[in-house]
N, CA, C and O of each residue as an XYZ file, in Angstrom:
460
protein
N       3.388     22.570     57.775
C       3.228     23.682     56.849
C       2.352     23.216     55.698
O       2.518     22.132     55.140
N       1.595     23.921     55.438
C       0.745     23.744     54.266
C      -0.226     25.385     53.599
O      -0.649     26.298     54.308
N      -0.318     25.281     52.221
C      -0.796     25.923     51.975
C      -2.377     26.429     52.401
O      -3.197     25.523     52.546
N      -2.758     27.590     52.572
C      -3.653     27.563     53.596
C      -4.912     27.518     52.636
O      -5.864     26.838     53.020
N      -4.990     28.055     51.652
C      -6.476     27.610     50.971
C      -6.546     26.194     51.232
O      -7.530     25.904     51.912
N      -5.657     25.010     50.837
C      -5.430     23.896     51.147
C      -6.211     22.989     52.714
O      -6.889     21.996     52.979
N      -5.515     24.191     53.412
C      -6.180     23.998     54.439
C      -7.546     24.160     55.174
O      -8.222     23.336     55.790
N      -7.706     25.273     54.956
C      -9.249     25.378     54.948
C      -9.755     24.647     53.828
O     -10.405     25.584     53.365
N      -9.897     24.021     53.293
C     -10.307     23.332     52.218
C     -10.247     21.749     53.360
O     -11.342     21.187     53.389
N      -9.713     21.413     53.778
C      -9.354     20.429     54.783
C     -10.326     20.525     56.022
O     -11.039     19.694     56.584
N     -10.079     21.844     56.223
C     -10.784     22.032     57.395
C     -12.489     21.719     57.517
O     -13.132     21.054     58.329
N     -12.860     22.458     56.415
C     -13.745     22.216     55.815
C     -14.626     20.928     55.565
O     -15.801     20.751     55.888
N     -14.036     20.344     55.115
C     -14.594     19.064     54.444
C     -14.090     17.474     55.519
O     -14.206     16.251     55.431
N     -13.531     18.450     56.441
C     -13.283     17.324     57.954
C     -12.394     16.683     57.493
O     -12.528     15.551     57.958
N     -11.154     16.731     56.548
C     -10.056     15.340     56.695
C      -9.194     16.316     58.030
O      -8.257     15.662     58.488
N      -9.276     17.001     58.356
C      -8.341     18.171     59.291
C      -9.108     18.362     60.539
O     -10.199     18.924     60.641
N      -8.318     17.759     61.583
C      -8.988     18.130     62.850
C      -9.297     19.348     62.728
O      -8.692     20.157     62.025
N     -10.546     19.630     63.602
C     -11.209     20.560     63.737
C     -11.137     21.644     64.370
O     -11.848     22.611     64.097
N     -10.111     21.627     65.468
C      -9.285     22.402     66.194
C      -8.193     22.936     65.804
O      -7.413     23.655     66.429
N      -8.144     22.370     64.200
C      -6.797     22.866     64.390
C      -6.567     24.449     63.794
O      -7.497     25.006     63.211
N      -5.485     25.007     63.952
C      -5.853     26.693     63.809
C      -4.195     27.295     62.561
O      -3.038     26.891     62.676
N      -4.571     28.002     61.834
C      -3.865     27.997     61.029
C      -3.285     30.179     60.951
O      -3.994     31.185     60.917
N      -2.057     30.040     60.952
C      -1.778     31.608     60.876
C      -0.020     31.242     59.828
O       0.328     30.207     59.259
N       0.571     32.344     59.934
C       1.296     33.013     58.653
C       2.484     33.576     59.921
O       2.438     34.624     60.566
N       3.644     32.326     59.992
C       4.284     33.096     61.272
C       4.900     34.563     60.942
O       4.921     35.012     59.796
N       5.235     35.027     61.700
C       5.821     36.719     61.898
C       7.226     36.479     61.304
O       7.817     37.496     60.943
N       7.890     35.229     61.137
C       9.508     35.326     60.481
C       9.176     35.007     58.625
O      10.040     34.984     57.748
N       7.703     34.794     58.444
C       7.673     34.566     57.147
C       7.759     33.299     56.438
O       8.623     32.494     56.786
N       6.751     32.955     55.230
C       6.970     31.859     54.920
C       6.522     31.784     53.130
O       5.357     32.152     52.975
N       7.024     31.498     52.186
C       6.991     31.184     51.165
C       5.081     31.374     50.846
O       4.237     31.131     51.708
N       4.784     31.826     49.502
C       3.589     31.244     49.376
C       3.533     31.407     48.108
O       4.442     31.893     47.435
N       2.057     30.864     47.531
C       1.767     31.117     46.506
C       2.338     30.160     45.327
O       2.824     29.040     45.483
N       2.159     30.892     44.070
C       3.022     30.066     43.048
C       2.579     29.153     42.151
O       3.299     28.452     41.440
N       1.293     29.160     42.183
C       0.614     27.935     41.368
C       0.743     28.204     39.896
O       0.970     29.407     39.768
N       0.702     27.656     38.834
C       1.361     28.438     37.750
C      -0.177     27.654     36.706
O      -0.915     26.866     37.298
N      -0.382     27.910     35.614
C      -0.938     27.548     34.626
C      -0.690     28.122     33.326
O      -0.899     29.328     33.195
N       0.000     26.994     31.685
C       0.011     27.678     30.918
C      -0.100     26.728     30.057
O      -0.740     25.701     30.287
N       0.699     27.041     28.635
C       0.626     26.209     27.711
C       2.158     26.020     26.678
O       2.791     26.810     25.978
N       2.354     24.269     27.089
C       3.366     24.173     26.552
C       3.942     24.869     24.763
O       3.098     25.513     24.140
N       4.930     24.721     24.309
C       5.437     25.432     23.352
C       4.994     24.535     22.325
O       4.708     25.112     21.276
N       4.826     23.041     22.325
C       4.444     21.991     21.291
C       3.493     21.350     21.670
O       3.267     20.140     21.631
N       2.597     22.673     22.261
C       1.094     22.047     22.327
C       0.051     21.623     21.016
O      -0.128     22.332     20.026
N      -0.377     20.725     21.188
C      -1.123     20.605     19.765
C      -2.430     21.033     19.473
O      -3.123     20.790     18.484
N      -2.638     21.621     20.351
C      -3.725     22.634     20.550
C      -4.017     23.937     20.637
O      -5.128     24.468     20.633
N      -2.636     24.568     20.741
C      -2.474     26.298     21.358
C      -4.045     26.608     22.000
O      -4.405     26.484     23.171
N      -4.928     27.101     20.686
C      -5.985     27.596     20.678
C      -6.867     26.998     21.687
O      -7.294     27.853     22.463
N      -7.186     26.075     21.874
C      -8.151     25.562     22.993
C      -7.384     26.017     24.081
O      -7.665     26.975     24.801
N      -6.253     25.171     24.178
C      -5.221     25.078     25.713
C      -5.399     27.237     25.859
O      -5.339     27.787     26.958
N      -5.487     27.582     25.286
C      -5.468     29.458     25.930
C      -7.253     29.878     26.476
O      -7.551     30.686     27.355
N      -8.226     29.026     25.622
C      -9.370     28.697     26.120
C      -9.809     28.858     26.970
O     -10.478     29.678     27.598
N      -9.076     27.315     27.040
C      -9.035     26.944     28.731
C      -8.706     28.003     29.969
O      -9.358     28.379     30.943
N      -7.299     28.320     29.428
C      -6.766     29.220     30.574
C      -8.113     30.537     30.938
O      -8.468     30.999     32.023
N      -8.537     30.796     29.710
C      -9.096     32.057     29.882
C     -10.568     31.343     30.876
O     -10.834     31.735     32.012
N     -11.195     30.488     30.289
C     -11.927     29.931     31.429
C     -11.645     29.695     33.140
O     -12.361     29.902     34.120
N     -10.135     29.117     32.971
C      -9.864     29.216     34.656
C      -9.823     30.411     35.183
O     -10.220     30.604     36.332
N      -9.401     31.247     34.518
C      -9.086     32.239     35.038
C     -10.207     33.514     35.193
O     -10.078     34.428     36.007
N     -11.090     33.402     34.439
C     -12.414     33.910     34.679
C     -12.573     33.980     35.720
O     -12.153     33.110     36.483
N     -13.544     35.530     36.318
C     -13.902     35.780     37.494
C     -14.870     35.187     38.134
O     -15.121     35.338     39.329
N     -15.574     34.339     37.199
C     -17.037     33.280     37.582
C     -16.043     31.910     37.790
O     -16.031     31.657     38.995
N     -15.659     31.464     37.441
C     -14.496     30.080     37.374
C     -13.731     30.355     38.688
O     -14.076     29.623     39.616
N     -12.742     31.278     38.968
C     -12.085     31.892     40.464
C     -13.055     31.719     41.654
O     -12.891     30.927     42.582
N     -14.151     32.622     41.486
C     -15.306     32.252     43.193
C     -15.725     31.254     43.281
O     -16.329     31.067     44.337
N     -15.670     30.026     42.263
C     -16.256     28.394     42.397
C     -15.098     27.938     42.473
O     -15.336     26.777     42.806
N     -13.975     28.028     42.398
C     -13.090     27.379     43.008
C     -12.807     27.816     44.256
O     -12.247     27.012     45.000
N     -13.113     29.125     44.752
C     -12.923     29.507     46.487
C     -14.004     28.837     47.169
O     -13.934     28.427     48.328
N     -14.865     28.754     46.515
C     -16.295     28.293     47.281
C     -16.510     26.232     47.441
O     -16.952     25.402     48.236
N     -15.937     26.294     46.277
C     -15.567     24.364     46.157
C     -14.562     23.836     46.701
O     -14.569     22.655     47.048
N     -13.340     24.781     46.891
C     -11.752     24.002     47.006
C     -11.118     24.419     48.204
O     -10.506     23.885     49.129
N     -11.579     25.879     47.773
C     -11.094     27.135     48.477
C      -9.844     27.360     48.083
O      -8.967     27.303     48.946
N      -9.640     27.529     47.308
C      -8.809     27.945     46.797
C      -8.501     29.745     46.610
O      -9.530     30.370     46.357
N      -7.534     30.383     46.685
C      -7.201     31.617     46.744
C      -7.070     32.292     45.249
O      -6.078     32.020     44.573
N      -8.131     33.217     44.717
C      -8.173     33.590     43.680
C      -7.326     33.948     43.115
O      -6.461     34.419     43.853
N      -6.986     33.990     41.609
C      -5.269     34.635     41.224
C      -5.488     35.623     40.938
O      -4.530     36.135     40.358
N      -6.737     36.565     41.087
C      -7.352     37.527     40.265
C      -6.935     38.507     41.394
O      -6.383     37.890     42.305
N      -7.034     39.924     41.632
C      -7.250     40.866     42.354
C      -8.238     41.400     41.956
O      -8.488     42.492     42.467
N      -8.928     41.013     41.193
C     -10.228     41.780     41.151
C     -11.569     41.281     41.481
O     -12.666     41.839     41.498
N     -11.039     39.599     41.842
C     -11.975     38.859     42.333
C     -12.474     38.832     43.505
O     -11.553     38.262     44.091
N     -13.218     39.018     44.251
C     -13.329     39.036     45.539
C     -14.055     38.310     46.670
O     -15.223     38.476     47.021
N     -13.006     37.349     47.249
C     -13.539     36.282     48.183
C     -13.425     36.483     49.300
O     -12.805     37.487     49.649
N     -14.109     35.397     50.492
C     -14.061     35.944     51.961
C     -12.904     34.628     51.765
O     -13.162     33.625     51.100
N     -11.574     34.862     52.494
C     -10.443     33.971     53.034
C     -10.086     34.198     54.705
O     -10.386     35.160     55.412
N      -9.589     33.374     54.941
C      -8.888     33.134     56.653
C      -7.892     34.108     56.938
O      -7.732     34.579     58.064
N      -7.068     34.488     55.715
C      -6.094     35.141     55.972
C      -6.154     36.439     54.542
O      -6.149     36.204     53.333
N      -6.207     37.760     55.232
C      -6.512     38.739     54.516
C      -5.272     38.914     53.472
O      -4.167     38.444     53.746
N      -5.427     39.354     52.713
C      -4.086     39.721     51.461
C      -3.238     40.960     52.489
O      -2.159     41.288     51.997
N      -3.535     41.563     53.624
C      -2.817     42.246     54.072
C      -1.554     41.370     54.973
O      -0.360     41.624     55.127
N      -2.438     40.221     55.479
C      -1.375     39.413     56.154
C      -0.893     38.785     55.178
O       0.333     38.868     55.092
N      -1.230     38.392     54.672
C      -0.067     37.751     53.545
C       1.245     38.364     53.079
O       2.359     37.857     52.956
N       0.716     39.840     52.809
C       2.011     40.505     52.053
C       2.591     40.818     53.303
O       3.785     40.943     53.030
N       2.438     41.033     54.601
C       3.401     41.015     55.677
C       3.987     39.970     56.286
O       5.133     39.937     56.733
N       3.233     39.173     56.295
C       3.988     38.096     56.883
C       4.600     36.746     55.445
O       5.121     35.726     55.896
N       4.510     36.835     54.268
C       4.824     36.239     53.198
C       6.098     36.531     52.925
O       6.584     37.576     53.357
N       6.817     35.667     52.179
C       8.096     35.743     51.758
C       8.474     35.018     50.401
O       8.211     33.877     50.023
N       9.309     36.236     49.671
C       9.346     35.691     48.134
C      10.060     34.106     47.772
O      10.977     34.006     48.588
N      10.036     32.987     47.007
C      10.456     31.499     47.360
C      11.788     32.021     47.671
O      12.179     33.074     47.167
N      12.653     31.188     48.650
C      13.547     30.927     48.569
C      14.951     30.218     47.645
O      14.394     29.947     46.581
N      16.113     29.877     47.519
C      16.862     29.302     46.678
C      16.850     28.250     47.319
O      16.301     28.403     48.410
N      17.302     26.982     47.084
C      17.378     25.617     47.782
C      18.236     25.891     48.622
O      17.731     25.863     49.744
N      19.627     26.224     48.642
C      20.455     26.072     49.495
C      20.124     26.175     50.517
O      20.446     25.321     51.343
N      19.162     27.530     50.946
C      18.266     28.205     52.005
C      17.381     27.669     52.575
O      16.847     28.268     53.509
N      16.873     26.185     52.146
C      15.573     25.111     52.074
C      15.655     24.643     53.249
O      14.578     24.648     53.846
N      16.646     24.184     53.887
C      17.195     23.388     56.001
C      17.019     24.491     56.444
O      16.163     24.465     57.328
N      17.633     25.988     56.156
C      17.894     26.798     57.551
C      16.147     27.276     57.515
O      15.728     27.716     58.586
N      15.214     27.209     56.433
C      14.108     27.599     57.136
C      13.336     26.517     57.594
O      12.394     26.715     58.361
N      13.687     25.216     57.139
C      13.310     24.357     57.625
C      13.443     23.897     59.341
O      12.588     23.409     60.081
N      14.735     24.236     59.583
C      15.362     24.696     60.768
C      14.451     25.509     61.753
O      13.746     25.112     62.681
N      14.606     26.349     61.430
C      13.744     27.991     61.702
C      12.325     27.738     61.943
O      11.718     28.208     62.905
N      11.735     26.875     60.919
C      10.042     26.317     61.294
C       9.957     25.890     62.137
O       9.172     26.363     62.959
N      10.850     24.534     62.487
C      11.218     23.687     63.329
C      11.192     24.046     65.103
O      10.643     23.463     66.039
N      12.223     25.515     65.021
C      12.743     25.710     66.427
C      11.508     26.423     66.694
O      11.026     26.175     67.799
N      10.706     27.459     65.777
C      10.579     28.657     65.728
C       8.679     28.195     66.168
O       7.905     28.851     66.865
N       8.461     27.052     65.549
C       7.097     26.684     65.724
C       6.477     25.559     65.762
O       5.250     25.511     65.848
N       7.371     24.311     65.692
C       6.984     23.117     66.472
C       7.099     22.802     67.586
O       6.443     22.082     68.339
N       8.279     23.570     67.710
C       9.178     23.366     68.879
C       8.458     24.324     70.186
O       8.681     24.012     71.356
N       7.758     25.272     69.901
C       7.123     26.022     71.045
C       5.499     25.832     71.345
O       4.968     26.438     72.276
């Protein structure tokens, strides 16, 4: 399991066999989540929000899809990806609680190594 911008990003740049093929199983799987902000006893506020506003820029977002590949946080940004935002929101699933962390681990396991 791996995040799939991640992966194509891999794929890409050849550390990732070349064959290998990447999808979003049908029982669902966690995604997303990358977070960026600024601590409360930052000694900077003002730059550190800067910044953010720079990453987060719609020119800053397509050079990171195009360099990393990374999956824009924007919806208004618009990149070509492997996996459309339609499969995502169908086959995606909101994080789980830990307790829940083996049985999907489980579930990956039977559900798609295992076949």
């Amino acid at each position: 399991m791996a995040w799939d911008d991640d992966s194509q990003a891999a794929l890409t740049n050849g550390t990732l066999f070349a064959r290998a093929k990447m999808y979003i199983p049908a029982f669902g799987l966690p995604g997303g989540g990358d977070t960026a902000g600024v601590v409360k006893n930052a000694p900077n506020k003002a730059g550190a929000l800067l910044f953010l506003d720079f990453l987060t820029s719609p020119e800053m977002q397509v050079l990171m899809n195009k360099t990393v590949g990374s999956i824009p946080a924007r919806t208004d940004v618009t990149v070509s990806v492997d996996h459309p935002e339609e499969v995502r929101a169908k086959n995606g699933v909101a994080w789980i609680p830990a307790p829940y962390k083996s049985l999907l681990t489980q579930d990956f396991t039977k559900n798609v190594l295992l076949k």
